[in-house]
C-alpha positions in Angstrom: 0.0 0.0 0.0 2.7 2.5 -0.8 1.5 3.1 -3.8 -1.1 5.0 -4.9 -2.8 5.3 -8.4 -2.8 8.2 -10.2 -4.1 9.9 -13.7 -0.2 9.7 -14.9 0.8 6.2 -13.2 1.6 5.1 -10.5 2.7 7.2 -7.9 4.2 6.2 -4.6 3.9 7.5 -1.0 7.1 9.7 -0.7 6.0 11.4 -3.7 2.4 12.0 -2.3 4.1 13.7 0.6 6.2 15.9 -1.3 3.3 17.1 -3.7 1.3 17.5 -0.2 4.6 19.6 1.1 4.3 21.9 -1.9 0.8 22.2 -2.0 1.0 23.4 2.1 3.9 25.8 1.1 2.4 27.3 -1.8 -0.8 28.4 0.4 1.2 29.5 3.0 3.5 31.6 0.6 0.2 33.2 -0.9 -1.6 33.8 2.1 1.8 35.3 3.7 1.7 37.5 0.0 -2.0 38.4 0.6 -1.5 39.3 4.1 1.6 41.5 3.2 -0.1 43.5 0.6 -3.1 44.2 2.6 -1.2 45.2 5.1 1.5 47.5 3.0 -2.1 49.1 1.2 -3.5 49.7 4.5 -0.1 51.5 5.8 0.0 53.8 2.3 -3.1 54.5 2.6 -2.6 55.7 6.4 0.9 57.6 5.0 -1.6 59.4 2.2 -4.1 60.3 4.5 -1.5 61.5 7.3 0.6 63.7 4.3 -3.5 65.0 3.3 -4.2 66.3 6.6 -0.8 68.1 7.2 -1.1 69.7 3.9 -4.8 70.9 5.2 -4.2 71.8 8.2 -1.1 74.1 6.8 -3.7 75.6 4.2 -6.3 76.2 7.2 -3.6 78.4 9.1 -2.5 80.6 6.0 -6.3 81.3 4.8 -6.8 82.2 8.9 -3.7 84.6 8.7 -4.4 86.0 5.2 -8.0 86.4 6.7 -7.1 88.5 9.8 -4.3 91.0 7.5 -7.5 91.2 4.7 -9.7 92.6 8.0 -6.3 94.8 9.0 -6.6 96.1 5.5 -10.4 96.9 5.3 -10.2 98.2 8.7 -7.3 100.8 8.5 -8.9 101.7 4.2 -12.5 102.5 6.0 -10.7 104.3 8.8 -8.5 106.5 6.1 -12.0 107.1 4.5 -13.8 108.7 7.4 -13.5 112.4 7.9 -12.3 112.7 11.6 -12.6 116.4 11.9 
């Protein structure tokens, strides 16, 4: 009973175990593939959204700053307009 047969012949048991071995290491090497691009997408993704929110945030405080110098501006033009006599 170490034989065993197969579509192409006879096969024996040493060479069932060997086709078993690959078949167990070629899961395991795609799973371990899956796993590491899912992971790497999830960390890019993380990097993107980290790089999106300083470049927001730095936008945010310019339009506050340029806000506050535009109210300087109209401030100081209506004061120069009034007639303080």
């Amino acid at each position: 009973m170490d034989s065993v047969d197969g579509v192409a012949g006879t096969t024996t048991g040493s060479d069932v175990a060997a086709l078993m071995l690959q078949i167990v290491t070629s899961t395991l090497a795609q799973s371990l593939l899956l796993a590491y691009v899912v992971l790497m997408s999830v960390l890019l993704l993380n990097t993107l959204i980290a790089s999106m929110n300083d470049t927001y945030s730095s936008i945010a405080e310019q339009a506050e700053d340029r806000w506050v110098l535009e109210q300087a501006r109209i401030i100081r033009s209506l004061e120069g307009e009034m007639d303080w006599k």
